[in-house]
NUMARMI-195270 format. One record per residue (C-alpha): residue in one letter; z, x, y; residue number from 1. Coordinates in steps of 0.02 Angstrom, whole numbers, plus 50000, padded with zeros to 5 digits. Example, Ala and Ser with C-alpha at 12.3 -4.5 7.8 and 13.67 -1.06 7.14 Angstrom:
# residues 2
A;50390;50615;49775;1
S;50357;50684;49947;2
***
This chain:
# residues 566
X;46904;45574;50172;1
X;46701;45562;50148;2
X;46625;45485;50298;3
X;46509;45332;50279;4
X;46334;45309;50333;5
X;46222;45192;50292;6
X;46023;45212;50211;7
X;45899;45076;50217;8
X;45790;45067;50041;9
X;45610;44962;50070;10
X;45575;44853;49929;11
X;45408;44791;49972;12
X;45337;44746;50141;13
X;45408;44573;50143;14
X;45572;44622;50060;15
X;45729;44610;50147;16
X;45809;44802;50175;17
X;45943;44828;50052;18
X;46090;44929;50111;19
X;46162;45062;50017;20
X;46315;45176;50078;21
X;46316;45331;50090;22
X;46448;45454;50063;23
X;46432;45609;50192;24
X;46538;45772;50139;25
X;46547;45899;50261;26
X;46555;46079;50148;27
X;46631;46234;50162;28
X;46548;46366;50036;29
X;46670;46487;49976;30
X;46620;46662;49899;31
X;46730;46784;49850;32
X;46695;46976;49771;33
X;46849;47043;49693;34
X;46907;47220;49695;35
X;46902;47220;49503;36
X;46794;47317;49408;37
X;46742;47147;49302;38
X;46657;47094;49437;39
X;46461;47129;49409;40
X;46305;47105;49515;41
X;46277;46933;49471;42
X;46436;46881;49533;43
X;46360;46955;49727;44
X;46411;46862;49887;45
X;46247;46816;49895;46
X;46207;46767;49733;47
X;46356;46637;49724;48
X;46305;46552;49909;49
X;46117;46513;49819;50
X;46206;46438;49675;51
X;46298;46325;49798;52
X;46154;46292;49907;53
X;46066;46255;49767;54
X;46190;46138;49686;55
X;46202;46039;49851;56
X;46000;46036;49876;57
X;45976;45962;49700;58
X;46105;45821;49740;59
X;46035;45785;49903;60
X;45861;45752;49807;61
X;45928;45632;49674;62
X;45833;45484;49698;63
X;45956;45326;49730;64
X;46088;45436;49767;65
X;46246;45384;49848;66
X;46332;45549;49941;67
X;46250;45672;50051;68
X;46309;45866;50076;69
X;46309;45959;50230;70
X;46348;46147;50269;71
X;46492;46159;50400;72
X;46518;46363;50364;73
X;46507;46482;50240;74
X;46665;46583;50210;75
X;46677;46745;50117;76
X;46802;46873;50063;77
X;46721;47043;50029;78
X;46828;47168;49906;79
X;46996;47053;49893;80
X;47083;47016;49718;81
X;47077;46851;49671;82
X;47275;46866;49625;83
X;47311;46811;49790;84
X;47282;46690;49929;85
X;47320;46816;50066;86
X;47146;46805;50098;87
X;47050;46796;50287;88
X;46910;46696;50251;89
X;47008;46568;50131;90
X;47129;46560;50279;91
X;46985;46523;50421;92
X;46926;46389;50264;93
X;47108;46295;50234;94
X;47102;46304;50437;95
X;46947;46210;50450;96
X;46991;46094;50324;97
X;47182;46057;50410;98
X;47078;46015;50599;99
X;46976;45906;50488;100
X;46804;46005;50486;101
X;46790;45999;50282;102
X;46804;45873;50161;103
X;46744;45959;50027;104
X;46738;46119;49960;105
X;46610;46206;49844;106
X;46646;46364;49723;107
X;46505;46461;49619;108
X;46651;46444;49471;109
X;46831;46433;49444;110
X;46877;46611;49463;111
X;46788;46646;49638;112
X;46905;46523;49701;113
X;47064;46626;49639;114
X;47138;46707;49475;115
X;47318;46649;49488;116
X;47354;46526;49347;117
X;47499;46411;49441;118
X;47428;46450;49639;119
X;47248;46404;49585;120
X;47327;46235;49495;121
X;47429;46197;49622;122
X;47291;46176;49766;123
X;47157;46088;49655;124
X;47265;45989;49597;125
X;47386;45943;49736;126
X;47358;46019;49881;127
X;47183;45961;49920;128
X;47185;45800;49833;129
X;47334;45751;49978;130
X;47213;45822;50123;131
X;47093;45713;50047;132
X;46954;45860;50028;133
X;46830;45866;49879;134
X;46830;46011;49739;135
X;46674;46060;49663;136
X;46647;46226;49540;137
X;46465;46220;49486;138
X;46456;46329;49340;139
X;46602;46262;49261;140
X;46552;46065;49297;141
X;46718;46019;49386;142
X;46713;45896;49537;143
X;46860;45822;49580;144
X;46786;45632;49624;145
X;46692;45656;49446;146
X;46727;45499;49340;147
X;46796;45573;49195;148
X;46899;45712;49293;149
X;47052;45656;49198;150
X;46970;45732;49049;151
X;46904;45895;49122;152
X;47072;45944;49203;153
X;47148;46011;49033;154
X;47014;46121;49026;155
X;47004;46192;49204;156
X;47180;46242;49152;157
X;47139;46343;49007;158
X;47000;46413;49126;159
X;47110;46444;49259;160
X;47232;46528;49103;161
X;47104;46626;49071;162
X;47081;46682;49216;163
X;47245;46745;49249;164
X;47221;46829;49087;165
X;47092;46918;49120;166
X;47157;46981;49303;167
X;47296;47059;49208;168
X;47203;47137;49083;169
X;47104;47199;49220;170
X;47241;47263;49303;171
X;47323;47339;49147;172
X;47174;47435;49104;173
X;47142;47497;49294;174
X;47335;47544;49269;175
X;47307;47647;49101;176
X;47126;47747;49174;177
X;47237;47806;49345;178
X;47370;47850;49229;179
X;47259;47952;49142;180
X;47155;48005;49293;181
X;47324;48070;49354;182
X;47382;48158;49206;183
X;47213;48260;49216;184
X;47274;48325;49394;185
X;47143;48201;49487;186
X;47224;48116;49679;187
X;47225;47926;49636;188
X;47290;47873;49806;189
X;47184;47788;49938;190
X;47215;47913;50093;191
X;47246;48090;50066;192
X;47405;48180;50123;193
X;47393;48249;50270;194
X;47320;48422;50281;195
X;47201;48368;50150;196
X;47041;48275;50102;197
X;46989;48193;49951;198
X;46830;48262;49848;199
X;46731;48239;49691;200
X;46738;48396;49591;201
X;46664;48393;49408;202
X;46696;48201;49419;203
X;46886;48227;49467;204
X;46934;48186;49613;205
X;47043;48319;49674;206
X;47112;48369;49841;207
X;47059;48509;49962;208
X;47136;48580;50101;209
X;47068;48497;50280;210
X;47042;48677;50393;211
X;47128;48612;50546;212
X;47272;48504;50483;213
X;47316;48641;50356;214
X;47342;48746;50494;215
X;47463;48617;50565;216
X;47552;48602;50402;217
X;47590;48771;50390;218
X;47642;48790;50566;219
X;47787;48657;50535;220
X;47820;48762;50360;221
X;47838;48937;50466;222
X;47935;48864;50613;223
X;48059;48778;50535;224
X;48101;48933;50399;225
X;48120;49019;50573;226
X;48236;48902;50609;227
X;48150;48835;50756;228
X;48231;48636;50794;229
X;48118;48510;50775;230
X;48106;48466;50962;231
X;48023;48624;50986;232
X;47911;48590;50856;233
X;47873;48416;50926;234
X;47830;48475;51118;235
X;47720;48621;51038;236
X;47603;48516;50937;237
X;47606;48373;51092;238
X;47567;48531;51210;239
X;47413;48580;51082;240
X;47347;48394;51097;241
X;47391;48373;50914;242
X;47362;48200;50843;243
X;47513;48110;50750;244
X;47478;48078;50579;245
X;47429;47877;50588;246
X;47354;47929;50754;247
X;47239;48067;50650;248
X;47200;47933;50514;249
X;47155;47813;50639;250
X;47026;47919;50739;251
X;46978;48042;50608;252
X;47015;48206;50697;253
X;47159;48305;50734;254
X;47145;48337;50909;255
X;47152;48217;51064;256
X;46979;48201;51138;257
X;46935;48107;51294;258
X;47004;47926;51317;259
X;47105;47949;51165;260
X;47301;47897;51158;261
X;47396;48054;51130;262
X;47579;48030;51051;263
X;47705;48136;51004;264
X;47762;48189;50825;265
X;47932;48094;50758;266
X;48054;48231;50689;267
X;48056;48116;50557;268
X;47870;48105;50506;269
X;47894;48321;50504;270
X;48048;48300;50382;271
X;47928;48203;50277;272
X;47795;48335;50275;273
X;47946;48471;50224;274
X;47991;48388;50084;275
X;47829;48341;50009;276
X;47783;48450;49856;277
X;47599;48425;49847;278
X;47613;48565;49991;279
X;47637;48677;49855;280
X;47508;48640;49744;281
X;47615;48495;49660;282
X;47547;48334;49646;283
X;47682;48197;49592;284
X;47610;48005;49570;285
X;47640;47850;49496;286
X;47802;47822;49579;287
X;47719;47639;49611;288
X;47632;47517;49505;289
X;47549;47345;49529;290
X;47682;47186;49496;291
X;47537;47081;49428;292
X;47574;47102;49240;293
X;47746;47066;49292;294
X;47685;46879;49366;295
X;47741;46973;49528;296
X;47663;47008;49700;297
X;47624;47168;49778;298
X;47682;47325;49703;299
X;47839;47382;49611;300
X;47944;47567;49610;301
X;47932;47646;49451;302
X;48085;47745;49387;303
X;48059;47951;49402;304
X;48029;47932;49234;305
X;47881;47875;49227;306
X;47817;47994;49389;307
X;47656;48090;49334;308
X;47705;48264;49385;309
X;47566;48413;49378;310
X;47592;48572;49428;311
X;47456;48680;49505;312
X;47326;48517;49532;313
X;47235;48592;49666;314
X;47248;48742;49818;315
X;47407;48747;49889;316
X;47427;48744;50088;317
X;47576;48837;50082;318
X;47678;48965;49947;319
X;47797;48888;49846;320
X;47914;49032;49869;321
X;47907;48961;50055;322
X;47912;48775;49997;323
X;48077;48800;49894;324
X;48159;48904;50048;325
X;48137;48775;50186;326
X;48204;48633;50040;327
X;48346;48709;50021;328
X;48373;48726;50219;329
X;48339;48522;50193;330
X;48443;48487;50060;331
X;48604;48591;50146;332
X;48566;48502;50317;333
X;48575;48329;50206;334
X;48407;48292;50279;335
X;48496;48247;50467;336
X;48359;48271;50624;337
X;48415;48336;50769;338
X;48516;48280;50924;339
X;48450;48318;51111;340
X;48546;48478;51122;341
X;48433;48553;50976;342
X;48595;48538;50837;343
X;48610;48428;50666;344
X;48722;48269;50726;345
X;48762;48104;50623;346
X;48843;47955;50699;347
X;48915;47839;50535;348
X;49006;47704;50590;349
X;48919;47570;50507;350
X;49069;47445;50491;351
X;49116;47474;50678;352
X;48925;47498;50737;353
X;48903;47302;50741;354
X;48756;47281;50872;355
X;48668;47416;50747;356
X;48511;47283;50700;357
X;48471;47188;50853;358
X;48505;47303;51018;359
X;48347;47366;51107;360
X;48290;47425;51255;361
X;48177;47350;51397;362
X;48055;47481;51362;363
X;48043;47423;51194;364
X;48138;47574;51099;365
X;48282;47526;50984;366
X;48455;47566;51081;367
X;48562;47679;50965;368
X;48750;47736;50939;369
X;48839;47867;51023;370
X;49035;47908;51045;371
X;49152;48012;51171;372
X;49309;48078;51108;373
X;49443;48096;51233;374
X;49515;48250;51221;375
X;49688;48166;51291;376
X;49704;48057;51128;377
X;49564;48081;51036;378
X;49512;47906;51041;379
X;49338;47905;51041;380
X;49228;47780;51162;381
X;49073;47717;51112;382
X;48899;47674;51202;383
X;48711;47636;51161;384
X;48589;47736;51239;385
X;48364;47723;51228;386
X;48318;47864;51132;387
X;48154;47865;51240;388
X;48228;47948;51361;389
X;48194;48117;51264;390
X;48002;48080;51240;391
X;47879;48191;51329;392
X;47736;48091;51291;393
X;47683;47899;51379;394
X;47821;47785;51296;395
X;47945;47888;51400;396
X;48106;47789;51431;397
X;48176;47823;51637;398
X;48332;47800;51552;399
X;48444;47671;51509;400
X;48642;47655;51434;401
X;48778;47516;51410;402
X;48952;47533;51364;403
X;49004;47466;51198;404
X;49156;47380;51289;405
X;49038;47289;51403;406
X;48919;47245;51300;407
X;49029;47156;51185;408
X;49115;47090;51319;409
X;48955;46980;51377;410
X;48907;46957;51225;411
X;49058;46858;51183;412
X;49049;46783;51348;413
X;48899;46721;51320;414
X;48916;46643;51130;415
X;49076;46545;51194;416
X;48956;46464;51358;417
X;48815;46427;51248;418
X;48917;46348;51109;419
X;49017;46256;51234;420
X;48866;46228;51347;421
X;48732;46137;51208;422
X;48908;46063;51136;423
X;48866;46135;50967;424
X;48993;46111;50835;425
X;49030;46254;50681;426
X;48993;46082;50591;427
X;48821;46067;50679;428
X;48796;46264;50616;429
X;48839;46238;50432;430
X;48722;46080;50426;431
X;48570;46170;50500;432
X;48617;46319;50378;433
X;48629;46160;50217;434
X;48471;46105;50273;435
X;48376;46288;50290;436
X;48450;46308;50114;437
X;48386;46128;50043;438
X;48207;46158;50087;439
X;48227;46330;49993;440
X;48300;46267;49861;441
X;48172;46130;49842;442
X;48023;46253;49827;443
X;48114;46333;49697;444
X;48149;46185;49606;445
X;47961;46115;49646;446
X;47912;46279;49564;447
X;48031;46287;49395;448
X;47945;46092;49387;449
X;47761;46128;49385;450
X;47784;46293;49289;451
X;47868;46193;49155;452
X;47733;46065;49163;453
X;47584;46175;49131;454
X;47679;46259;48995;455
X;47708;46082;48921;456
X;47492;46038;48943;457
X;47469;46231;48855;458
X;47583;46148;48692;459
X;47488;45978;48672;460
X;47315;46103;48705;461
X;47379;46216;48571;462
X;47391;46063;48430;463
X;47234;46019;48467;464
X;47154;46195;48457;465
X;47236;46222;48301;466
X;47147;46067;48233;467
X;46993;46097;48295;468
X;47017;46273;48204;469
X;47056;46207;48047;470
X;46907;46076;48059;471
X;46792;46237;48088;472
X;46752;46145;48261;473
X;46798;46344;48332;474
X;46799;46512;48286;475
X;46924;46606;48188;476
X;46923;46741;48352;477
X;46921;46575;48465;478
X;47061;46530;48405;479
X;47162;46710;48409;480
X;47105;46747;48560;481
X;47176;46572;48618;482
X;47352;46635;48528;483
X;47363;46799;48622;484
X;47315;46712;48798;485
X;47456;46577;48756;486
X;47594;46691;48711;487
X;47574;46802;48880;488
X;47593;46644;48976;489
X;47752;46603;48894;490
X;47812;46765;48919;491
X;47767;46758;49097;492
X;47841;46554;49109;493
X;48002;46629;49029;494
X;48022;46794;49159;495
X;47963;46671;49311;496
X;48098;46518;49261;497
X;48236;46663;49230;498
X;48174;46727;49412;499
X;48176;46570;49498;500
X;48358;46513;49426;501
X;48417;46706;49486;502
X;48340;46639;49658;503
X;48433;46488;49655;504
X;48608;46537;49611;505
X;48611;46679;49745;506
X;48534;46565;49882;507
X;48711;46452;49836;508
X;48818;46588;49826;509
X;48742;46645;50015;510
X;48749;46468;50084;511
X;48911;46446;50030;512
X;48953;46609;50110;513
X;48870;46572;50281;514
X;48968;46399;50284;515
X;49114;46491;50265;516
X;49099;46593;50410;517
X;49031;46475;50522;518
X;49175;46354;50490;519
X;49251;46524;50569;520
X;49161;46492;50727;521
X;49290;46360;50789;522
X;49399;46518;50834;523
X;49271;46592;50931;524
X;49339;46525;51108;525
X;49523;46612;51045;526
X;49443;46773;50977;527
X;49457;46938;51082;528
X;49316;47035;50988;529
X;49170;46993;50879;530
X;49112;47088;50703;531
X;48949;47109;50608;532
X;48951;46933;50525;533
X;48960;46853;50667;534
X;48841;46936;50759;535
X;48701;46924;50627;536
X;48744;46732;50604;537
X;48704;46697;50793;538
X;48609;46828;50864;539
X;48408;46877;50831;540
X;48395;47007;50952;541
X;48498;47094;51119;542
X;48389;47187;51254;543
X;48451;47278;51378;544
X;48363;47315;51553;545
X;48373;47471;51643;546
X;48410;47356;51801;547
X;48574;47303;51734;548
X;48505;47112;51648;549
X;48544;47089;51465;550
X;48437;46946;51373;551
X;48495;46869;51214;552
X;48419;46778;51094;553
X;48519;46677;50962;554
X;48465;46623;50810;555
X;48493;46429;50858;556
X;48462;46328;50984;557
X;48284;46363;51022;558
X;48305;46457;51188;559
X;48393;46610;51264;560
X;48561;46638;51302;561
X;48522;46678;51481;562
X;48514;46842;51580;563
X;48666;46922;51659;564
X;48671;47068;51803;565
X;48795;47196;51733;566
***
């Protein structure tokens, strides 16, 4: 809410003051630059603060005026799509505004603020009106305390429409020139692969071999044709100082230097370089794509389909002769690593496996699955064991195992106490899981409501616009270009309803699922042994100490289970 202070107005020098109130707003300036190529200089950081500051300084001077602006902060967000409110300095800004800082916030125009038709809506028109904060976009005349707001909210819809609009156009034509870019043989990723670096050549950017981690590359190429194992490999390149990949990417060389973190390679990370093609001069994109045309977040798989495959794009590292040879070594080994000993091993036991998700280690290392078969009666015996304990380089593990036998055996132990302990009923579990489910459900449904209600507004706006076309009040383009903007939002309100009603019939078909087993929980105190279901219902996490203490954390409650010496 505006805070009140008070202004005394001389008449004449025997006049009695008059008092006139004065509303104070405390303002946060928010500028946004967009990644989109739309964006042009005018639209600057800078250039949309003196707007503001401008704006505010002119209604400070009004003579007789009855509010007063002041600058709290100034937050920006440099080089972030206005698609989303994932945003840093619109987070620090909603922040200040939540502790009570702001009451009022001030925009250059409608589309610095955000680009999302429904998200944009939603916090002019609901969000900050029930935090009681002012809305003000300058170039496009909208306040939010204006008189005749009523009138001016239909069309900061069609602006924010527009705006949508125009981020997916954006976003389809960005979409179609790296489609082309790529189909010319040009690298339209942000990082390069590893063992290369990215470089304008006649205007294309193509890739080009990086001296030193080429050299790498082809070491892991040669070795493994040799048939050298892949901890070999690993203790070579930590012996050499050799940076991990996000470790090279993050300090921008390939060897360790002097107060540098040095880490070893994961056998994994290796299998990945193997098996990527653009080793042998192959470059193979497009196997993602941007969800915004979609009315989605984030990015979306494309089928192999549509991959952008072309052969010979730029120098090869290694032959392809050589690339094809160690594939097929890859393809006949299924793509396993390697066990301690140095040979391919698999452990599958994922119905039996049932601490698989949650088990780790008190070093921090996730605890993994091992058996030993009797070779009386073949029975096999399993236990978890840290992985860590085979690292060379700092994260080390001294070593640490349990039984499977008495794990589970605490485990269960421990869900019967606590249950019994915090008397909590399977009845108490399924109402906690209806309730998780309600609140769900009720964004969905909150969602499906407003969507429908813009797309009503956009049907009464379209009458009108059609008048106003046949009246000549707007152009014959005006009017087509109003046509095409209506028909992808309807297209998108149709996908996003059909989405939301998916959402909501497999969020009841899980609910009713969960209730099902946890009505199950009232055998828990006559059960000998525990499976998956349960142990994802009630468990978040297992860690087991090397000095023999096992902590668990459920997934209710709001506390541990306690520790146990084993």
């Amino acid at each position: 809410m505006a805070r009140t202070s008070k202004r005394y107005l001389e008449k004449t020098a025997d006049a009695e003051k008059t008092t006139i109130s004065i509303e104070k707003y405390f303002v946060g300036i928010y500028s946004r630059l967009s990644v989109d190529i739309g964006d042009k200089k005018s639209e600057s950081i800078e250039n949309q603060i003196e707007v503001i500051r401008q704006y505010i300084a002119d209604q400070n001077r009004k003579p007789g005026g009855n509010q007063m602006f002041e600058v709290f902060d100034i937050y920006v967000d440099r080089g972030v799509s206005g698609t989303s409110f994932e945003r840093a300095g619109f987070d620090r800004l909603m922040d200040d505004v939540r502790n009570g800082n702001i009451n009022c916030i001030i925009v250059k125009d409608l589309s610095r603020f955000g680009r999302d038709y429904l998200e944009t809506g939603n916090y002019i028109e609901k969000i900050l009106p029930f935090l009681e904060v002012r809305f003000i976009a300058v170039t496009d005349g909208f306040d939010s305390m204006s008189d005749n707001v009523s009138g001016k909210k239909l069309a900061m819809n069609m602006k924010n429409l527009v705006n949508d609009m125009y981020a997916k156009d954006i976003s389809k034509r960005v979409m179609g020139a790296r489609k082309l870019a790529a189909q010319q043989g040009a690298y339209i990723g942000s990082t390069a692969p590893y063992g290369y670096k990215a470089e304008k050549v006649d205007g294309i950017r193509k890739l080009m071999p990086h001296p030193e981690n080429a050299r790498i590359v082809r070491y892991l190429f040669e070795s493994y044709a040799a048939g050298t194992p892949y901890k070999e490999m690993v203790s070579y390149l930590y012996r050499e100082k050799v940076h991990r990949i996000s470790d090279y990417n993050k300090y921008g060389h390939t060897f360790r230097e002097d107060g540098e973190v040095l880490h070893q390679w994961n056998p994994g990370v290796i299998r990945g370089v193997l098996g990527n093609p653009v080793y042998a001069g192959r470059l193979v994109q497009g196997k993602t794509k941007s969800g915004l045309q979609a009315g989605q977040k984030g990015i979306c798989y494309t089928q192999q389909n549509e991959w952008i495959t072309v052969e010979n794009s730029h120098e090869p590292i290694i032959a392809p002769e050589l690339f094809d040879k160690v594939n097929a070594v890859l393809t006949e080994a299924g793509g396993q690593t390697e066990s301690k000993s140095g040979t391919l091993k698999r452990v599958v036991r994922e119905d039996e496996n049932i601490f698989r998700h949650i088990l780790y280690c008190g070093c921090g290392g996730k605890m993994h699955a091992r058996y030993y078969q009797s070779r009386v009666n073949g029975k096999r015996n399993y236990s978890y064991d840290c992985r860590r304990i085979y690292y060379i380089d700092g994260r080390k593990c001294p070593g640490n195992s349990i039984s499977e036998e008495q794990l589970e055996n605490y485990v269960l132990e421990q869900v019967r106490d606590i249950l019994e302990s915090r008397k909590i009923s399977y009845k108490d579990l399924t109402a906690m899981n209806r309730r998780e489910w309600e609140k769900r459900r009720a964004v969905y449904l909150e969602e499906q409501g407003s969507i429908m209600r813009e797309w009503q507004k956009l049907k009464m706006k379209a009458g009108n616009i059609y008048m106003q076309y046949k009246e000549g009040g707007i152009s014959k383009q005006e009017y087509a270009a109003f046509r095409v903007n209506r028909a992808e939002f309807e297209k998108y309100c149709e996908k996003r309803l059909e989405e939301l009603k998916r959402k909501i019939r497999r969020g009841e078909i899980r609910s009713k699922e969960q209730d099902t087993f946890l009505r199950s929980l009232k055998k828990v105190k006559r059960c000998k042994k525990l499976n998956v279901q349960m142990i994802d219902a009630l468990i978040e996490r297992i860690t087991v100490f090397s000095e023999g203490i096992i902590d668990i954390q459920f997934r209710f409650g709001g506390g541990d289970g306690g520790d146990c010496n084993v």
